[in-house]
N, C-alpha and C positions, 0 to 999 in steps of 0.2 A: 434735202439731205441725201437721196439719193444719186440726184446729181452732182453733191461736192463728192460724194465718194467713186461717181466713175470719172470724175477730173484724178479724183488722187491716184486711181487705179493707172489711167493710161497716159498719165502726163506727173510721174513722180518726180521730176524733178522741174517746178514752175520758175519762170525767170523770178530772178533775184528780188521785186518788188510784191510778187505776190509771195514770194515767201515769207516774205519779212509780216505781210497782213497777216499771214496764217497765223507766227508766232504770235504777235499783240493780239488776235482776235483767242488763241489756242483753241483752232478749230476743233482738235480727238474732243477736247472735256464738252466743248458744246456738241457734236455730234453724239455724246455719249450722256450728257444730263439732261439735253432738251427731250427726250420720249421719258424720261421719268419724270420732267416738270408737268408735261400735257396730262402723263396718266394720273400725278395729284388732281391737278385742277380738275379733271374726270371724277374721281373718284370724290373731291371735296364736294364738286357740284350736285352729285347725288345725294351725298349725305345732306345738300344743304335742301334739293327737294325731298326727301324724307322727311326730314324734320316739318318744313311747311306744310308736308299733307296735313301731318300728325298734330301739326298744331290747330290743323284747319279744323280737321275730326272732330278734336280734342273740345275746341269751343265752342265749337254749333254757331256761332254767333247769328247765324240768319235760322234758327230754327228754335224759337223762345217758347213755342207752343210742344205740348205730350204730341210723338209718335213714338214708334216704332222700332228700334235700331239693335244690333249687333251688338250686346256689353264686351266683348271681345276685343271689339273692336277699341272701344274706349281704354280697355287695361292697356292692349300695344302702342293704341298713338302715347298715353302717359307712361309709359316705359321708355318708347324713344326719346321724348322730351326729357327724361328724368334718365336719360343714358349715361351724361357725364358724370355722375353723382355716384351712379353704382361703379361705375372703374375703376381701378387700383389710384390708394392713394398712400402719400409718406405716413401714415396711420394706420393702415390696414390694409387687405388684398381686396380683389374685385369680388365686391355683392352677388353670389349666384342668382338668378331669377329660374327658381323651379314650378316649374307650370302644369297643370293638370286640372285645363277645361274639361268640362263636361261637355254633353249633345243638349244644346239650348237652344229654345227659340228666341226669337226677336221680342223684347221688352217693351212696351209701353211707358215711357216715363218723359222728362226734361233733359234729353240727353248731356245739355250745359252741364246744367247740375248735378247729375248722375257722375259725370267727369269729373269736377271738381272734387266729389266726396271720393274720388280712388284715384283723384292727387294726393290729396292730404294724407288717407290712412298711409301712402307706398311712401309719401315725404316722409313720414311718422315712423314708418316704419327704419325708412334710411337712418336717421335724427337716433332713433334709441339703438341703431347696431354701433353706429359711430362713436357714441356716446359709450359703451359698454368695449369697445375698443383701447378709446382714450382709458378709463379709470382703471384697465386690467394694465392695459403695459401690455399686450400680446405682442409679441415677436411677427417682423414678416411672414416669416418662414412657414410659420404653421396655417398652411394651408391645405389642407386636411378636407376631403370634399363630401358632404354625408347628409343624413335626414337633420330633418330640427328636434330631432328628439332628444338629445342629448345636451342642449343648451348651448352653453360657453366651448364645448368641447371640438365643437364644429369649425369649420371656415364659415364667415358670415353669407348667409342666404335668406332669401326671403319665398316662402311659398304661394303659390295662389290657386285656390283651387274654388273650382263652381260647379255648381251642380243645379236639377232641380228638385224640388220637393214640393209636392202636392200644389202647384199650380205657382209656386212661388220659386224664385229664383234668388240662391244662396253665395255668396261671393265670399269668401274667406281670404284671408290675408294674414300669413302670421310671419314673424320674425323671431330669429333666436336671438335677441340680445339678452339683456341682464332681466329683462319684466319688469312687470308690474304690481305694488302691494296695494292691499285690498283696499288697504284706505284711499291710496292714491287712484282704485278704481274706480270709488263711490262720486270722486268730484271730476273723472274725465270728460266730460260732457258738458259742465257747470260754465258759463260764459267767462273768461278771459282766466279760465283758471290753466295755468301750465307747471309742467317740471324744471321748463330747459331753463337756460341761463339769462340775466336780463337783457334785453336785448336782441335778444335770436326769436322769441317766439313772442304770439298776440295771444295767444288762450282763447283765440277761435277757430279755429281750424275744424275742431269735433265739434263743437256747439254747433257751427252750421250746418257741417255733416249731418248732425243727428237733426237738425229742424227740417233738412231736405230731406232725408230719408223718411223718416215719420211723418211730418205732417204733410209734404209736398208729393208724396208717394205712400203713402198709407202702408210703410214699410217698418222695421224693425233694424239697429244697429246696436252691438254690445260688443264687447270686450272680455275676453277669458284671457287668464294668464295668473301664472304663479314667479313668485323670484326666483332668480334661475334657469329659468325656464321658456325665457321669449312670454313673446305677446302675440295675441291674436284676436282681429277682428273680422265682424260679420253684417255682411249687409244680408239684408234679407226684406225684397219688393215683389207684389203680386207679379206676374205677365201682364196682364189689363188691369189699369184704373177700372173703379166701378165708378161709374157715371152720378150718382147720388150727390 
């Protein structure tokens, strides 16, 4: 590039046949789109290692055995992956993701598995804002950026916050969409039981969650939430298996 430009600089007026190339090839547009085609494919090629770290993380697949790991770690690589989902769509504006990790240590669990149960709830979580978008009719516009405390009245976000408590590590997850009623909470967990529509969902999603959490981690997962009011759920696993 820098050579056709000091041809153009010190030889402006090229005989007659290279002119004519210049017009069919219209060197300015290519001199001028080719460094923004490179910096896409730049910038795509990182997005597309991003994603494969995060996939990598994400599945553990060569680490089927209990260590040690970063739960952090797991929420970001399932955030990247689950990136195109929270971005503005013809239904609603872009999913906030409000974050407020705690000082953790490193967890002891199935890291696979661990991942998967904070796919699901974050899919779950997307699934009931979209769904509580669709039935209102909300306008674009109202984009409106604030806590989940006020439900429906916010721009769609989703919270996560961790902490620890007495030797145990607390993972929260809430969403403002429309909730959940109590009836509908006593069977969330119930094998192939769902809300969504035929076809969209298996009615396993929590079931498994809750069987990894509890029995493959000797952990604790529930559900708070009122109508109106968003939904919010809770993992809750020792630091260390006990060995027993």
């Amino acid at each position: 590039m820098e050579l056709v430009q000091l041809y153009q600089r010190h030889y402006p007026t090229p005989d007659l046949e290279i002119q004519t190339q210049v017009v069919q090839l219209d060197t300015d547009f290519l001199l001028t789109d080719l460094p923004l085609i490179l910096s896409s494919i730049q910038s795509g090629s990182e997005r597309i290692r991003e994603i494969v770290l995060s996939l990598r993380n994400f599945s553990r697949l060569d680490e089927s055995e209990m260590k040690f790991v970063d739960v952090h770690d797991g929420i970001e690589s399932a955030l990247m992956i689950l990136q195109n989902r929270l971005n503005s769509s013809r239904l609603r504006p872009e999913i906030y993701i409000l974050k407020e990790y705690g000082d953790l240590p490193q967890v002891e669990c199935y890291p696979g598995q661990l991942n998967q149960v904070l796919m699901s709830l974050l899919v779950n979580a997307i699934d009931a804002i979209d769904a509580d978008w669709v039935e209102q009719g909300r306008a674009l516009g109202d984009t409106r950026k604030g806590s989940l405390q006020d439900g429906n009245t916010q721009s769609p976000a989703i919270q996560i916050h961790t902490q620890l408590s007495q030797q145990q590590v607390v993972i929260h997850i809430t969403d403002n969409g429309k909730g959940i009623s109590d009836t509908v909470q006593k069977k969330l967990f119930d094998p192939f039981f769902t809300t969504k529509p035929v076809g969209t969902g298996t009615g396993m999603g929590l079931a498994i969650s809750y069987q990894i959490v509890v029995e493959k981690h000797q952990g604790k997962l529930w559900c708070c939430s009122q109508l109106g009011q968003g939904a919010k759920f809770v993992v809750q696993i020792p630091i260390q298996q006990s060995k027993c």
